[in-house]
NUMARVEX-469039 format. One line per field, with one value per residue: x, y negated, z of N, C-alpha, C in turn. Coordinates in steps of 0.02 Angstrom, whole numbers, plus 32768, in hexadecimal, padded with zeros to 4 digits. Layout:
n.xx	[X/...];
n.yy	[Y/...];
n.zz	[Z/...];
ca.xx	[X/...];
ca.yy	[Y/...];
ca.zz	[Z/...];
c.xx	[X/...];
c.yy	[Y/...];
c.zz	[Z/...];
END
This chain:
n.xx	[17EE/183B/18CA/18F8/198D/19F2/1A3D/1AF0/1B5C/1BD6/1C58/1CC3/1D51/1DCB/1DED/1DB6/1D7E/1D9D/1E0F/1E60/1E63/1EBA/1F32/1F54/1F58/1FC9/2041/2033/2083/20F0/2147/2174/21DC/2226/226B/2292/2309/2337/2372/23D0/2424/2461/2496/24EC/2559/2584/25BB/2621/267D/2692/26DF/274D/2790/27C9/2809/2868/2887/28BB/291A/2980/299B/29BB/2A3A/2A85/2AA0/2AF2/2B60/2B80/2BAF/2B46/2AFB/2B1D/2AE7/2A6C/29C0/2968/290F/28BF/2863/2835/280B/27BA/277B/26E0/26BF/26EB/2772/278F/281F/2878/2915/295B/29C1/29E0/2A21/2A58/2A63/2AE9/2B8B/2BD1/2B7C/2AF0/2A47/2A09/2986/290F/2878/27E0/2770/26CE/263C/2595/2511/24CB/24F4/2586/2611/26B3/275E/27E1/2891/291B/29A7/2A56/2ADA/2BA0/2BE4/2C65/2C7E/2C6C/2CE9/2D6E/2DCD/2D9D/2D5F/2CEA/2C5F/2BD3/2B2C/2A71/29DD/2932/2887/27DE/2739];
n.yy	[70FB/7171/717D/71D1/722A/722B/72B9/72BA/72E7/7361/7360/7409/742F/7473/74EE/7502/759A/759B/7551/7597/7623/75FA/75C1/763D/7677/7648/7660/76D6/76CE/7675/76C7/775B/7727/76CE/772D/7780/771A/7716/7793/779A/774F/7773/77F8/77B7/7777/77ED/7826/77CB/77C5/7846/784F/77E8/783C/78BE/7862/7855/78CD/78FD/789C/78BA/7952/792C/78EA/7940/79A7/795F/7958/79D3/79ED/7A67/7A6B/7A8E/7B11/7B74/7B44/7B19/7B42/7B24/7B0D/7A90/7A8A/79F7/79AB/79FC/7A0E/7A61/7A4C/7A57/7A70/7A6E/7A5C/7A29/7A23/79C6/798D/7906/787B/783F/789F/78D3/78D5/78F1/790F/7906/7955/795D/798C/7982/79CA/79BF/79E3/798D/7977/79D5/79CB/79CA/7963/7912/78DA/789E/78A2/7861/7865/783A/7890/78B5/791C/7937/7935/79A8/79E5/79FD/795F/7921/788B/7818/7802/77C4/779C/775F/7769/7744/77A6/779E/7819];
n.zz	[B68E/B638/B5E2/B563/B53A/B4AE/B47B/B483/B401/B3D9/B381/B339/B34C/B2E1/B261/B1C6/B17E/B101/B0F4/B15E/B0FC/B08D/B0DD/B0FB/B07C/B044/B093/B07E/B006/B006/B080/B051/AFFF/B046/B087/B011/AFF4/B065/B055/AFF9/B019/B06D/B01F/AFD7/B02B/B071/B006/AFE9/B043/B04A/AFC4/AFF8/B026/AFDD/AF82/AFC3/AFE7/AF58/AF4C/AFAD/AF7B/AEE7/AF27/AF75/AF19/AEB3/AEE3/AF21/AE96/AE74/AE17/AD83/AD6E/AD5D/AD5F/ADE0/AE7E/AF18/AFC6/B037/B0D2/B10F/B1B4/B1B8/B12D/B091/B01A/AF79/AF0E/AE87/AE21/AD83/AD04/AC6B/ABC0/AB94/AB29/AB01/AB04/AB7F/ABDA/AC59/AC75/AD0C/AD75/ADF3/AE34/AE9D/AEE0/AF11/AF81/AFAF/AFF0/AFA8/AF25/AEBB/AEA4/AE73/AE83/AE16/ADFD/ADBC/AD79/AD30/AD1F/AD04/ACAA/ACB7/AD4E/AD89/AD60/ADC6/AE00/ADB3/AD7E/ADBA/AD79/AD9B/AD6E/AD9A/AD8B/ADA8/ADB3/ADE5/ADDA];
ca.xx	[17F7/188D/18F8/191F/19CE/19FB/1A86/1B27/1B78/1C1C/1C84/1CE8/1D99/1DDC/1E16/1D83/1D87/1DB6/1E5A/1E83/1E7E/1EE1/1F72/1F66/1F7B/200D/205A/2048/20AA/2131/215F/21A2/21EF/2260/2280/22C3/232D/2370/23A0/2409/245E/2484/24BF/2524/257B/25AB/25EB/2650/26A9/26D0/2715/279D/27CB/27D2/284B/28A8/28AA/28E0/295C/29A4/29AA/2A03/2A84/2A9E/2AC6/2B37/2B89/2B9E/2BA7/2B2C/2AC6/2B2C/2AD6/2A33/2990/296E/28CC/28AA/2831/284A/27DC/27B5/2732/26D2/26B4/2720/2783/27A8/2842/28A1/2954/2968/29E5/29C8/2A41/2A58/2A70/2B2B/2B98/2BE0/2B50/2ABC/2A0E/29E6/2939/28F6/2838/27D8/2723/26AD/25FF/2588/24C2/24BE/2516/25E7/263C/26FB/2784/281B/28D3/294A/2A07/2A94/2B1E/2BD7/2BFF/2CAB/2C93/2C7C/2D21/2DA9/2E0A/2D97/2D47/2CA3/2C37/2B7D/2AEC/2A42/2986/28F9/2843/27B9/2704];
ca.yy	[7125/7187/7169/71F9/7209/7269/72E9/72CD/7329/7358/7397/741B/7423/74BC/7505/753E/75E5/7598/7540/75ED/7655/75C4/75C3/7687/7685/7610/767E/7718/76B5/767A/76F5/777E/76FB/76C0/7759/7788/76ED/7747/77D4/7795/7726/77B2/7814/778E/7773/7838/7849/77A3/77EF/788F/783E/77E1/787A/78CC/783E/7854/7916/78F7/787F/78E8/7966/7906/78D2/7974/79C6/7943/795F/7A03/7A0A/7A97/7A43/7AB1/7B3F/7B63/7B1C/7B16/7B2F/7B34/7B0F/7A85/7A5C/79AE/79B9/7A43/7A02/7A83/7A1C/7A94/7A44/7A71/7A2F/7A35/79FC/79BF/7981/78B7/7858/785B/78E7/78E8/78C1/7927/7905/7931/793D/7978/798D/798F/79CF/79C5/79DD/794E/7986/7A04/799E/79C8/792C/791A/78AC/78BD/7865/7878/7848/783D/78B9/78BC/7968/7925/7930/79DD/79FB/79DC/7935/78E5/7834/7835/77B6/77D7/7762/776A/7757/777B/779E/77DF/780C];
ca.zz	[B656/B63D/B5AE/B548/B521/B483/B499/B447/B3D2/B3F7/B34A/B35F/B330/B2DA/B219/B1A6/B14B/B0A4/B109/B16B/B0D0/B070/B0EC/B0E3/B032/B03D/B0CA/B060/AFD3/B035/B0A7/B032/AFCC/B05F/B093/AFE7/AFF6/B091/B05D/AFB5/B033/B0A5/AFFE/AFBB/B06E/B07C/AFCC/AFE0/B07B/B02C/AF82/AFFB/B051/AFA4/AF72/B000/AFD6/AF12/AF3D/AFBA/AF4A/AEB4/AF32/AF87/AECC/AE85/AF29/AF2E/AE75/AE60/ADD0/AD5B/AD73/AD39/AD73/AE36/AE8F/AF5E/AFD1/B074/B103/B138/B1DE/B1B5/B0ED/B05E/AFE2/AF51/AEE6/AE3B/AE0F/AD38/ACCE/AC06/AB87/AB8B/AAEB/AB12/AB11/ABB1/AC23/AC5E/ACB9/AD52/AD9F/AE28/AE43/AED3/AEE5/AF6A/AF83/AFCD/AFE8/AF6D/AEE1/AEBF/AE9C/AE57/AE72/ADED/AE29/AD8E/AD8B/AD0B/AD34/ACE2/ACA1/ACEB/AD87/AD81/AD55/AE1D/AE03/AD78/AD8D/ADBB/AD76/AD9C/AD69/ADBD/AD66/ADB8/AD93/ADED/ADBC];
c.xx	[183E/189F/1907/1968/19E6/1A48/1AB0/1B45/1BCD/1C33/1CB2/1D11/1D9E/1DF2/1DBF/1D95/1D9F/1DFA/1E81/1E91/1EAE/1F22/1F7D/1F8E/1FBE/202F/2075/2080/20FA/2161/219B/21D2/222F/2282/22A4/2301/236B/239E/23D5/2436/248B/24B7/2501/2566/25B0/25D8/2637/268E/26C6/2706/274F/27A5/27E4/27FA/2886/28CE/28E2/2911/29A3/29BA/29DA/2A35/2AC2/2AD8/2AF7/2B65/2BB1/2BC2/2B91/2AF4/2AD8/2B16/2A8C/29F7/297C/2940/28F5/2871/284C/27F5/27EB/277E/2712/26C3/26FA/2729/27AD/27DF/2866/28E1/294E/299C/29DB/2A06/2A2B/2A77/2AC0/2B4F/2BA7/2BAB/2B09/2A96/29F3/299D/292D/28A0/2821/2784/2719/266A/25DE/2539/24AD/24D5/255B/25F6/2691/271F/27C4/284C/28F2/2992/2A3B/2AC3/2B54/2BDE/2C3B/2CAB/2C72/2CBD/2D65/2DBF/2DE2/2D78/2D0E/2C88/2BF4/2B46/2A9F/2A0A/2962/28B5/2818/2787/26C5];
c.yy	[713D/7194/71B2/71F0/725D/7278/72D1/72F0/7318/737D/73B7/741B/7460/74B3/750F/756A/75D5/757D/7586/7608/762A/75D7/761D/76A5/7664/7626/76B4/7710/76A6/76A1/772B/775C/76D9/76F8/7793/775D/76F9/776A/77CA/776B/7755/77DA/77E9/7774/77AD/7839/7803/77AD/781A/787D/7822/7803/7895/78B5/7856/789C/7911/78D7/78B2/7931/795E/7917/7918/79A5/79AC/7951/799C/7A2B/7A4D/7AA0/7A6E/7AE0/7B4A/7B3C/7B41/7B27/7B39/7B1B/7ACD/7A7A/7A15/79B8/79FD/7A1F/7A35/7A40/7A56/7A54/7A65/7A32/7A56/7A1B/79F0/79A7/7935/78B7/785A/7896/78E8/78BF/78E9/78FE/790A/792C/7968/7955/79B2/799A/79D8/79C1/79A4/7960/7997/79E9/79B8/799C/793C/78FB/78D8/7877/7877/783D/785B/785A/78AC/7902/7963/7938/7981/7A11/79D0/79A1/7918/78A9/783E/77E1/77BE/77A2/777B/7743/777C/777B/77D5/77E9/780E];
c.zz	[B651/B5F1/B59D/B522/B4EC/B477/B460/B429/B3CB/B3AC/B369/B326/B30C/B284/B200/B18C/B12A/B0B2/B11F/B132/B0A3/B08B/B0E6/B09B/B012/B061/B09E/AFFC/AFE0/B058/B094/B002/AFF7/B074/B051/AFDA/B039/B08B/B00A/AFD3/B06E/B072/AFF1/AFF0/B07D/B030/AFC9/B011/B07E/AFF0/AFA3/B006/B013/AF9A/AF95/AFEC/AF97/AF22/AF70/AF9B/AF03/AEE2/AF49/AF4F/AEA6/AEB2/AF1F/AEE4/AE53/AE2D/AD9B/AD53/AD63/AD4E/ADCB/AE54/AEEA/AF63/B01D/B09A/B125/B179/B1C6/B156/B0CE/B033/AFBD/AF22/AEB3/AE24/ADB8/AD16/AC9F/AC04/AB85/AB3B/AAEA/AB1E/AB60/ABF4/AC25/AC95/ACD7/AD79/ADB5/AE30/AE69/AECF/AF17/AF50/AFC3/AFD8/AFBF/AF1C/AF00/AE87/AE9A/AE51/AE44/AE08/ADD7/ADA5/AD40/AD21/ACFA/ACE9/ACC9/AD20/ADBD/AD93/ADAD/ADDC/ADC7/AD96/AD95/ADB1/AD75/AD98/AD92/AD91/AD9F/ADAD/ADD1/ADBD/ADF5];
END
């Protein structure tokens, strides 16, 4: 007599439908969600790179003007290039709490992925030193934003 031998059953391995569409829907959650996490780290990277140069511009700026003492004169604008990026800047003077001192600021704009961002430098000038042969005593503040 011959022995019947009943077939085994082999499971098969694999995902079901309700797992596939699961990780799908957890894919389509994720995805744009790091990829907005990208790109505010990409922004925040570029604009932190232009604000030093910016600095760098404003302060060069201040120093250039107490220098050459040309602060006296009315309000300033140009334009420099860094790499191929514009840095638009403004020198101003105001009226300090003291009579004989004035404050200088220089502001630097730049654009960053369609956003313009603005560092401000300011400085304490002596009207004094204005004038050949006076004392120059200059204080320094600074602020950006």
């Amino acid at each position: 007599m011959r022995s019947r031998t009943q077939p085994t059953r082999h499971r098969r391995s694999g995902f079901t439908l309700a797992e596939l569409l699961a990780s799908l829907l957890f894919l389509a959650i994720v995805i744009p969600a790091a990829v907005q996490a990208l790109r505010v780290a990409s922004l925040s990277g570029t604009v932190a790179a232009r604000k030093g140069a910016a600095a760098r511009i404003a302060d060069r700026v201040l120093n250039e003007s107490l220098v050459l003492t040309n602060w006296s004169n009315a309000s300033q604008r140009g334009t420099t290039r860094e790499g191929n990026i514009e840095y638009r800047w403004s020198l101003s003077r105001s009226n300090w709490n003291l009579p004989d001192l004035q404050v200088l600021t220089a502001e630097v704009t730049f654009a960053a992925q369609g956003r313009d961002y603005a560092v401000r430098l300011s400085t304490l000038a002596d009207v004094a030193d204005l004038n050949p042969g006076a004392s120059s005593s200059t204080l320094s503040a600074t602020s950006s934003r």
